[in-house]
C-alpha positions as CSV (number, residue, x, y, z in Angstrom):
1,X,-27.6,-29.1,-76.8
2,X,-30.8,-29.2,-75.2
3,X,-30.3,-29.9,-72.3
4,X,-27.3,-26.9,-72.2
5,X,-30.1,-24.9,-73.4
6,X,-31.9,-26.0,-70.5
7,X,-29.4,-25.0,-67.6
8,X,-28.6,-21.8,-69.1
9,X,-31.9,-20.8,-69.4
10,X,-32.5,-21.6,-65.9
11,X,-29.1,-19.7,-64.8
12,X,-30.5,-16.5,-66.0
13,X,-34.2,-16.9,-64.7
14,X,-32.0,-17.8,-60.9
15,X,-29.8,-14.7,-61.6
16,X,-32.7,-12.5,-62.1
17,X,-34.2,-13.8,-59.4
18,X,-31.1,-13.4,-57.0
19,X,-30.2,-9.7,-58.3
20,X,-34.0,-9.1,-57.6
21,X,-34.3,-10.7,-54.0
22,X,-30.8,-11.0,-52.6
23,X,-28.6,-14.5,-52.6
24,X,-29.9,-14.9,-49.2
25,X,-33.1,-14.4,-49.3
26,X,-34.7,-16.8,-51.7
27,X,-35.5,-20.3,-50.2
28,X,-35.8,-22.2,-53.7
29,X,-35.0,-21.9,-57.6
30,X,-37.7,-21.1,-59.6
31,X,-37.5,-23.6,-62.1
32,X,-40.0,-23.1,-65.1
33,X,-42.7,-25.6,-66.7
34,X,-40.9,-27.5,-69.6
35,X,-37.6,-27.7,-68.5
36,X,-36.3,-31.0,-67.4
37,X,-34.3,-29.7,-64.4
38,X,-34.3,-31.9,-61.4
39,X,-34.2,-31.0,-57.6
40,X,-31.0,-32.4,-56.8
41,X,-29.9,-30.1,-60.2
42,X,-30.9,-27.9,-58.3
43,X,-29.3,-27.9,-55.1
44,X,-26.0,-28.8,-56.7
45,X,-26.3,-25.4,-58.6
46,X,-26.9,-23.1,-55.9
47,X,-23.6,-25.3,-53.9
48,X,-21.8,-24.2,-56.9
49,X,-23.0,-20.7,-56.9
50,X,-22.6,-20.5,-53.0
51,X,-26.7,-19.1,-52.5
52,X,-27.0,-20.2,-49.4
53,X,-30.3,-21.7,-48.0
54,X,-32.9,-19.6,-45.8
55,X,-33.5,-20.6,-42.0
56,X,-37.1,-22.3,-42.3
57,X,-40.3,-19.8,-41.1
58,X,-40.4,-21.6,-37.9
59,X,-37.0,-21.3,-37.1
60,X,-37.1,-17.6,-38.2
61,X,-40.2,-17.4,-35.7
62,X,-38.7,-19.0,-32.7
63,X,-35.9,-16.5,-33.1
64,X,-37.7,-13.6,-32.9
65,X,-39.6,-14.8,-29.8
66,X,-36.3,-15.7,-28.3
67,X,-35.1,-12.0,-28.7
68,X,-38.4,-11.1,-27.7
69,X,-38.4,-12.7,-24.3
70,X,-35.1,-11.6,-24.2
71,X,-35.3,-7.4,-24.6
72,X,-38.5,-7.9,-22.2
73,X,-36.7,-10.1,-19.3
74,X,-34.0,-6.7,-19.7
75,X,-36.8,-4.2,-19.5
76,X,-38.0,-6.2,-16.0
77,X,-34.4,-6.5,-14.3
78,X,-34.4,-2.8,-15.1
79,X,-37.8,-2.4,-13.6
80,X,-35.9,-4.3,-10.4
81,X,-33.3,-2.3,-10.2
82,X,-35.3,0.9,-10.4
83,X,-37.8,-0.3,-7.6
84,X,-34.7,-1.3,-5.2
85,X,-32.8,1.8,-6.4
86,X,-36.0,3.7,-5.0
87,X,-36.3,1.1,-1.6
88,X,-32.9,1.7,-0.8
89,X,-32.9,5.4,-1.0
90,X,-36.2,5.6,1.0
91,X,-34.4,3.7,3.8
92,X,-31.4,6.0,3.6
93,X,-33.0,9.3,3.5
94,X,-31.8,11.3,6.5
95,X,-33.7,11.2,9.7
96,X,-34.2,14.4,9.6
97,X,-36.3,14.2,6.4
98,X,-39.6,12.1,7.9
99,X,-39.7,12.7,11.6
100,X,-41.8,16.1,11.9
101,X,-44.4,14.9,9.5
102,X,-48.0,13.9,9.9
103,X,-47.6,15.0,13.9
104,X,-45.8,11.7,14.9
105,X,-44.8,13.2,18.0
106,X,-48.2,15.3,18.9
107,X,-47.8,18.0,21.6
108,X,-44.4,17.5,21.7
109,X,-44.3,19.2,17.6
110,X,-47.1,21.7,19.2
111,X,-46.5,25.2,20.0
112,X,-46.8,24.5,23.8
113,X,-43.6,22.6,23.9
114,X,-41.8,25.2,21.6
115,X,-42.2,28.3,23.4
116,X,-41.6,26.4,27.1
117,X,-37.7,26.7,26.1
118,X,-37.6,30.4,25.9
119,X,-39.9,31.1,28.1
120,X,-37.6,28.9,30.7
121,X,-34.4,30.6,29.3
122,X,-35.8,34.1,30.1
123,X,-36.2,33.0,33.8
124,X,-32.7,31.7,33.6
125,X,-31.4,34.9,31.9
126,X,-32.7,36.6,35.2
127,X,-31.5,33.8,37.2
128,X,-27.9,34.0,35.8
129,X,-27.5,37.6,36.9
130,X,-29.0,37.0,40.4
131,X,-26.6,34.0,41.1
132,X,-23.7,36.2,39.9
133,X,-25.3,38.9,42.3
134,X,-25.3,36.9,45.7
135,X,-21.8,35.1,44.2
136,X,-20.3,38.6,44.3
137,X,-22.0,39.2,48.0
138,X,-20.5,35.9,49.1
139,X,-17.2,37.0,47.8
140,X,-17.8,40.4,49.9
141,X,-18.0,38.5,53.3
142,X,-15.1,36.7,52.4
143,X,-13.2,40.0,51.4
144,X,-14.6,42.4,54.1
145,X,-13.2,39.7,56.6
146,X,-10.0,40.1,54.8
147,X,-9.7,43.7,54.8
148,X,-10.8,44.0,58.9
149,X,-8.0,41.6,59.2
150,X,-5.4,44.0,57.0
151,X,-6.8,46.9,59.2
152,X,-6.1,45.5,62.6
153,X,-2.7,45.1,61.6
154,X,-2.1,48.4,61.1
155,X,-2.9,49.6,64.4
156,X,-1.0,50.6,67.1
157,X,0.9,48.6,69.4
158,X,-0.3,48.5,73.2
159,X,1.4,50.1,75.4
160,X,3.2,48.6,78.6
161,X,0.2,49.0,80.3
162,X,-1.7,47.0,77.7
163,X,-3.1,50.2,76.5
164,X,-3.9,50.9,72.9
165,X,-4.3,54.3,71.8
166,X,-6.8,55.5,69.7
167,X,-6.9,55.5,66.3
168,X,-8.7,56.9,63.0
169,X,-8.7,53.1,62.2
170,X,-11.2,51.7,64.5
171,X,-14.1,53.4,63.2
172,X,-13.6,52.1,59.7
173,X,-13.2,48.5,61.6
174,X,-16.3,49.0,63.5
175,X,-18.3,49.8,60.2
176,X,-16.6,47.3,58.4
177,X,-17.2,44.7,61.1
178,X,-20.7,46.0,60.8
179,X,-21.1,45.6,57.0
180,X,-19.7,42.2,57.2
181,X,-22.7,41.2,59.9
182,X,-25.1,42.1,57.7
183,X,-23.6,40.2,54.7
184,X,-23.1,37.0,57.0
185,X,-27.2,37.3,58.2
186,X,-27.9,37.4,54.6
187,X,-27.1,33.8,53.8
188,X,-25.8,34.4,50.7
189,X,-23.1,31.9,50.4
190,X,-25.9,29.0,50.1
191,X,-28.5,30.9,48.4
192,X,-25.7,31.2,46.1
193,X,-24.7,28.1,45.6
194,X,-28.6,26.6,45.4
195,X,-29.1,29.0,42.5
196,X,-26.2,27.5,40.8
197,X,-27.1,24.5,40.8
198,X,-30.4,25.4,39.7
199,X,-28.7,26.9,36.3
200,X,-26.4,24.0,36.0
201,X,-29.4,21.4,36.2
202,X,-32.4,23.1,34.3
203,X,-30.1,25.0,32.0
204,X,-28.7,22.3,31.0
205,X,-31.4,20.3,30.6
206,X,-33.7,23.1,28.9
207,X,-30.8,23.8,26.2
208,X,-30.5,20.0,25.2
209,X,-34.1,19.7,25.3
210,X,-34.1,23.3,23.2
211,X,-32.3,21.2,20.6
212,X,-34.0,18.6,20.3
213,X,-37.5,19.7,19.9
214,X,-36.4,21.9,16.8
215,X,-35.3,18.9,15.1
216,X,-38.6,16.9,15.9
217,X,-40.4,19.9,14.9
218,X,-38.6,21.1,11.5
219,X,-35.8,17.7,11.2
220,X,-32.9,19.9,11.6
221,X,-31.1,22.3,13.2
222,X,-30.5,25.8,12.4
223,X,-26.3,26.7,12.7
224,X,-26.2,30.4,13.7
225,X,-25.6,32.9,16.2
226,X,-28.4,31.6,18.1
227,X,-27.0,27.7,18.2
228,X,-23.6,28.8,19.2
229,X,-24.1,31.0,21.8
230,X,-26.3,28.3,23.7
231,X,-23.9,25.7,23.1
232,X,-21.4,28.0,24.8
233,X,-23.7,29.1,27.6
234,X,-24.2,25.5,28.5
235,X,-20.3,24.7,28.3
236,X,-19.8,27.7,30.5
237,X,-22.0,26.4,33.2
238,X,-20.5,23.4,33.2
239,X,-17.2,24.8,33.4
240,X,-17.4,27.2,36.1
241,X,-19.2,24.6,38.2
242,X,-16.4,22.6,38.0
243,X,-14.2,25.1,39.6
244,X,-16.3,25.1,43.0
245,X,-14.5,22.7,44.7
246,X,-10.6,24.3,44.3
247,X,-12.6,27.4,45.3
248,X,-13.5,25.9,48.2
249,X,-10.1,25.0,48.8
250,X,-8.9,29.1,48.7
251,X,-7.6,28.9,45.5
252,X,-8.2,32.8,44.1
253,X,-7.2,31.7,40.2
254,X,-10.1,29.3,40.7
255,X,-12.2,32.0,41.9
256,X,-11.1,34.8,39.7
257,X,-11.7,32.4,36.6
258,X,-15.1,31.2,38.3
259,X,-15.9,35.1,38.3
260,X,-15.0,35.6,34.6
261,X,-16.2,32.5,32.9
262,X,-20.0,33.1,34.5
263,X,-19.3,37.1,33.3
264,X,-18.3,35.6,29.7
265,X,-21.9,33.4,30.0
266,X,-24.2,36.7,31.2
267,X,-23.2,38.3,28.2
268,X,-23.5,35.8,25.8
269,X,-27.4,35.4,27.4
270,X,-27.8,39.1,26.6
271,X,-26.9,38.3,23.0
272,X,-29.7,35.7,22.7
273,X,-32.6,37.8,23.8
274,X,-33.0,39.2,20.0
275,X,-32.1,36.0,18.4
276,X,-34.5,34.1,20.6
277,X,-37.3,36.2,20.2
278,X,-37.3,36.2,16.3
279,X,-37.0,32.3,16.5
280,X,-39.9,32.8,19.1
281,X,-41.8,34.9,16.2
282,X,-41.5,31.7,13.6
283,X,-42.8,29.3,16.1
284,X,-45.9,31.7,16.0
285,X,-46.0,31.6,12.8
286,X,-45.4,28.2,11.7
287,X,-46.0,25.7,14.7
288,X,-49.8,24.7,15.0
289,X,-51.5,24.3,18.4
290,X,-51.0,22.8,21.0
């Protein structure tokens, strides 16, 4: 009976305990002075009560430094993948975005290099509507030769004396003959085609190299009126050129489009002048010396 006493004593005292600390909690029963209540007792009571036993401290500690070591190995593959996020997109940024910084190129960023495009398109502006001036004079020697030709046709017949009677039609052949002297002593057949190729070289190259130095000033270009006019010019130059040699060969659709297409380009140069000289107005502003 004592000994009954005993255990069910001790079941309260480890039920208070357990309602107190939780079942999984408590390492050990309490067990108090007096009682005769051994250790394997003990461990057979909390099997038959299904308390189960607590990790040991050291285990609990060695845990905790695993997860430890675990959440900071996370926070440093994040710190990785931050610091290659951030290489990678350095390496990707357009070029655009690091070339006209810190004067990598010098003069060629400088105002000097800016303002020798318009200044060189101007004079090609003016030289655009000389060359179409001694094109059309060239063109006049070749029509004033055909229109003599037309005349001559027209007048009379000799007679059967080999006499030709006069006629209101030689005068306008003798000034006509004269005109077409005058045109022939003025050279302008190569002057005009020196001046064309003068365009077609140095327009070219001076648009291109237009181009290019507003990127390495300001890493881009600027689509507008201004862009796509001088991408046109250029285009037309090249074009036009290209008709020379069926012109050569007498072919008037060659010429009549060589006439229109460099007609098409004078006009689209007359539309740049205001554009240009605003974009002329930023480089003052903006570019620094030289």
């Amino acid at each position: 009976m004592a000994s009954m006493a005993s255990l069910s004593t001790h079941t309260q005292l480890f039920s208070h305990v357990q309602k107190v600390n939780g079942s999984t909690t408590k390492r050990s029963v309490c067990v108090p002075k007096g009682l005769g209540f051994s250790l394997s007792s003990s461990r057979n009571l909390r099997a038959q009560m299904g308390v189960k036993r607590a990790q040991p401290v050291s285990i609990r500690c060695m845990q905790k430094e695993e997860v430890k070591d675990a959440q900071e190995g996370e926070a440093t593959e994040v710190d990785r993948s931050w610091l290659m996020a951030a290489a990678l997109t350095t390496f990707m940024l357009p070029a655009q975005e690091v070339l006209a910084k810190d004067r990598e190129f010098g003069i060629l960023e400088g105002k000097t290099i800016a303002l020798t495009h318009p200044a060189i398109m101007f004079f090609l502006f003016g030289a655009t509507a000389w060359a179409g001036y001694l094109g059309w004079q060239w063109r006049s020697v070749r029509t004033t030769g055909e229109e003599i030709a037309a005349l001559k046709k027209q007048l009379p017949k000799p007679d059967a004396e080999g006499k030709v009677a006069a006629s209101p039609l030689d005068t306008q052949i003798a000034e006509l003959t004269a005109t077409r002297k005058e045109l022939v002593a003025g050279g302008f057949k190569d002057r005009h085609h020196d001046w064309g190729n003068l365009l077609l070289s140095l327009g070219v190259i001076t648009s291109v190299a237009g181009g290019m130095n507003t990127y390495m000033r300001v890493g881009k270009l600027f689509p507008g009126p201004h862009l796509y006019a001088g991408v046109g010019i250029t285009v037309l130059w090249a074009t036009a050129a290209a008709l020379t040699p069926y012109m050569q060969k007498g072919n008037n659709a060659a010429r009549n489009a060589h006439i229109t297409l460099n007609s098409i380009n004078l006009a689209l140069f007359a539309t740049q002048v205001p554009t240009g000289l605003e974009i002329v107005g930023k480089v003052f502003k903006f570019a620094a010396w030289p």
